[in-house]
N, C-alpha and C positions, 0 to 999 in steps of 0.2 A: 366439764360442760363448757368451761371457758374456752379450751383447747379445741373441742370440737366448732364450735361460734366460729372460729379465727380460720379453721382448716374451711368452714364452708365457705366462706365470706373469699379468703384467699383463691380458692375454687373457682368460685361465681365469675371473680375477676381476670382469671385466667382466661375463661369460656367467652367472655364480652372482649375479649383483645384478640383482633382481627390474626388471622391463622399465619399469613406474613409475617406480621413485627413479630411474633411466638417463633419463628423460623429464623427469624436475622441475627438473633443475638448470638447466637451458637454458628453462626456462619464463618467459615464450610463444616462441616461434622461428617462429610463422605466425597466421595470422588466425585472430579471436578470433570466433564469431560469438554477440552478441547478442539475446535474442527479447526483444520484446517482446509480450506475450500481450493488447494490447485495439486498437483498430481507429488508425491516423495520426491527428494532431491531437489528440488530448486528451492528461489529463494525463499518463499512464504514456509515450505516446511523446515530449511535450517533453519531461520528465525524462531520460526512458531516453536520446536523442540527444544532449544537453548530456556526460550520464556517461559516454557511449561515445567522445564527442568527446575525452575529455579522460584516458578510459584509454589509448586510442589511446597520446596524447602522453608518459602516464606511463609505456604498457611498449616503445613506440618500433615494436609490432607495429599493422595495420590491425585496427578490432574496426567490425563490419560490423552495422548494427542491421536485423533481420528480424521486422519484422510479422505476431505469425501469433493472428488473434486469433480468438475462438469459444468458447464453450460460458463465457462469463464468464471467461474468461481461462485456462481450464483445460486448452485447446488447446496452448497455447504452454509452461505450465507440463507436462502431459504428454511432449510433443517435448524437453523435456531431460531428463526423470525414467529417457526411453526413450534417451539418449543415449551416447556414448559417456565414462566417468569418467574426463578426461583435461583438464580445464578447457580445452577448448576450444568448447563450447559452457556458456552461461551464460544466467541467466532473470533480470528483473526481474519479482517478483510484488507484489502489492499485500495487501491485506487480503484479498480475494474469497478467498485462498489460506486463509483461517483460514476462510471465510463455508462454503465447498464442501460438506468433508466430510459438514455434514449438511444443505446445503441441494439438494445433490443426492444421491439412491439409490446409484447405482449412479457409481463414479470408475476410472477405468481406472490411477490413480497414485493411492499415499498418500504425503501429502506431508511426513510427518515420517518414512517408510522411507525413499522413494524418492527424497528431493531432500537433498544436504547445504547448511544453510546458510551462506553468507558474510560476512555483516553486513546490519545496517540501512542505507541509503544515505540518506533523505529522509524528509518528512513534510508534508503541507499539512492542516494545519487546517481545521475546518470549525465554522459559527456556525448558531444555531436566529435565525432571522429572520421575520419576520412581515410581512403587508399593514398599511400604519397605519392601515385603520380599524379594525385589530382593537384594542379598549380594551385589553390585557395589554399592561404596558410593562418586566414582568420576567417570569420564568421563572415565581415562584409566583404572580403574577397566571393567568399561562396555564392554569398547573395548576388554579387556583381557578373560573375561568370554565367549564374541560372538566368539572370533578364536581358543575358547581351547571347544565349546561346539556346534556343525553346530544348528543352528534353536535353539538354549536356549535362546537367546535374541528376546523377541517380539516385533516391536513397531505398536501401533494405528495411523493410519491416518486418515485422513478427506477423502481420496479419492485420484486417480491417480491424480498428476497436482495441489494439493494441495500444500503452503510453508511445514506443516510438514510432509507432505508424499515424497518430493524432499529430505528435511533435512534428513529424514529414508535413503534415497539414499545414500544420502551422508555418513551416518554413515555405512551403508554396504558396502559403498566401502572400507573406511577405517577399517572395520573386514574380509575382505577377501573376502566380501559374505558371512559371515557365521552368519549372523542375521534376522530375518522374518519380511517382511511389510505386516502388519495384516489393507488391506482400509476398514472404514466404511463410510457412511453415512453423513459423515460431522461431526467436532474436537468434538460436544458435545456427539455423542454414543462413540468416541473413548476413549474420558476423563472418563466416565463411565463405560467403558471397564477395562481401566488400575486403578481404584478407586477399582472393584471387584477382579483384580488380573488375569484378563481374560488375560490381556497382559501385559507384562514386564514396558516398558517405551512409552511415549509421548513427540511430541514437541508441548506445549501450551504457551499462553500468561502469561506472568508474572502475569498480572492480578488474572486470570483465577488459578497460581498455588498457589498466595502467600496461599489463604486462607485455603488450602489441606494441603500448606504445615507446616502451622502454625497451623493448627490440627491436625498434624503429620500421615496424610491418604495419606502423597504424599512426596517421599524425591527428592529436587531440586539438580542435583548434575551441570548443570554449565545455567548459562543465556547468551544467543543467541546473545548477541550486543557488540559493542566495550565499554562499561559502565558497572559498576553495577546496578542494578535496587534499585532504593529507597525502594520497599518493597520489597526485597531480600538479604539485604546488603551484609549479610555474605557469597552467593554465588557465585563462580567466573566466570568471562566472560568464551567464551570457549576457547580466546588467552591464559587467565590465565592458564584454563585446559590442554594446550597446544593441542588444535585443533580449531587453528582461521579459518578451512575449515566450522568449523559448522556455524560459525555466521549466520543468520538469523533471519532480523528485516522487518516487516508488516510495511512496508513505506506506508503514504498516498499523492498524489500530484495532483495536477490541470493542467489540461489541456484546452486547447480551438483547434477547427477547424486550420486546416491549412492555412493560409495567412490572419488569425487576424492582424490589422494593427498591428505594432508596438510600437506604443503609447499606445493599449488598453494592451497591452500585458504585459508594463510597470506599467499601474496605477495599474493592478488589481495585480501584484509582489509586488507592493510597500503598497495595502490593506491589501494583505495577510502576508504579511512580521510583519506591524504593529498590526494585529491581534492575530499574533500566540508570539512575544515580549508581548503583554497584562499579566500582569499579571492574571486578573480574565479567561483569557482561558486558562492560563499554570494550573491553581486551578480544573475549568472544565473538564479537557482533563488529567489532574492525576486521577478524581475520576473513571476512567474507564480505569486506567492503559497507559495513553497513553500519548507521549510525543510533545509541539510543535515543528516545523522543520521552517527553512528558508532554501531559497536558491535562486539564481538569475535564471533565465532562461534556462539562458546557462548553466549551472550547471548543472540541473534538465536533460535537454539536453545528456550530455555526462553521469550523470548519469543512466540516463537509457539506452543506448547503452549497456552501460559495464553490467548491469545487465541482461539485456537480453541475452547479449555474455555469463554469469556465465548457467543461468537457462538451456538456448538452450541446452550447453553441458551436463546438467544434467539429463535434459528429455529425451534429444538421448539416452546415455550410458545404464538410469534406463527400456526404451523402451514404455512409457508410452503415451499414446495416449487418445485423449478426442471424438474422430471421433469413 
């Protein structure tokens, strides 16, 4: 009689603890599905496959990387915003995720309501590079040539609403206006572009310059982040350049659905935390030029507020639209 008393009692209390916290403790117990929100081959899905590879191993569940890319990544971050809050779907977004809100009208998701953040996970730098007949052999040369010549400085972009088509902004603010954003196709015509001479300068991934630049088909005159880049060493950040306006770094970070418990929101910061510490994924994630990141929630959080506060004003001012 006693035994039965304890099994209802125990019961009861089950029934009264909300269906969440009854979910979190055994979290993951099944497949994890990861989106990745821009097309195979580049950089969000080597990244994102490495990190899925290796959550996998860290929560001992399959975590299933799904491609779903469109509208600038906004497809894939969408499909988790509209998910179910149970961390079992989860998003790698990039910057584009701070670029959106005012580079497109109309967003079917906001991404500081509708997505909770999980940490920072990555970051690949990027370098202001130039054709070597162009005479600027640093950052203020550049500058000095675009306000003493209207339209003599060219640069290639990826596209309106791209990071180095915003950074092109940004450097024509700082000439006056007196330098030309030449958008192609996306950074690889551009890169090709500025290789033939077609256009002056580029802002590419470090990655993407060291090997230009160490065939001497490409001069690096400052790199994009608050660092030097390991395969850059001799060139200087752009604070060094004295223009810490340029900086821009290809952050990568994880997100889940809005009102993921708590707890899940926790273990999966503290997987990916230990993940991207790994030595064998800091090996990984350099041979593709890219760096791991941590960061706690909150972090992630207020970091992205403020970048999207940066990007916004940059997209109004540059007038650039994706609609």
């Amino acid at each position: 009689m006693r035994t039965n008393k304890l099994t209802l009692i125990a019961l009861g209390l089950l029934a009264a603890t909300p269906l969440a916290a009854q979910q979190t403790g055994n979290y993951p117990s099944r497949a994890i599905r990861f989106i990745l929100p821009f097309p195979p081959g580049g950089g969000t899905d080597i990244v994102g496959r490495v990190l899925a590879q290796r959550l996998a191993e860290e929560t001992g569940q399959p975590v299933i990387p799904d491609n779903r890319a469109g509208a600038g990544g906004n497809l894939g971050a969408e499909i988790v915003a509209k998910a179910a809050p149970d961390g079992y779907t989860i998003v790698m977004a990039t910057v584009s995720l701070a670029v959106s809100p005012t580079l497109y009208k109309k967003l079917n998701y906001d991404p500081l309501k509708d997505l909770a953040p999980i940490g920072l996970v990555a970051a690949s730098p990027n370098t202001l590079a130039v054709h070597p007949s162009t005479p600027a052999r640093t950052v203020k040369d550049l500058v000095t040539l675009a306000r003493s010549q209207d339209g003599r400085v060219s640069f290639g972009t990826g596209g309106p609403g791209s990071l180095n088509d915003l950074i092109s902004q940004v450097f024509r603010s700082i000439s006056n206006g007196k330098s030309l954003v030449v958008p192609y196709k996306g950074i690889n015509p551009a890169t090709i572009a500025m290789l033939s001479g077609e256009v002056d300068a580029a802002v590419i991934s470090v990655a993407s310059a060291a090997q230009y630049v160490n065939a001497g088909k490409l001069r690096a005159l400052a790199t994009l982040a608050p660092e030097r880049s390991a395969l850059l060493p001799k060139v200087p950040t752009s604070k060094e350049a004295g223009y810490p306006e340029l900086e821009a770094v290809l952050w990568y970070g994880m997100l889940a659905p809005a009102g993921t418990p708590q707890a899940i929101i926790t273990r999966l910061n503290q997987a990916f935390t230990k993940i991207s510490n790994a030595a064998d994924t800091r090996e990984r994630l350099a041979g593709v030029g890219t760096l791991p990141m941590t960061s706690t929630p909150e972090q992630f959080a207020e970091f992205l507020k403020k970048d999207i506060a940066r990007w916004g004003k940059v997209v109004r001012d540059s007038g650039a639209t994706a609609d």
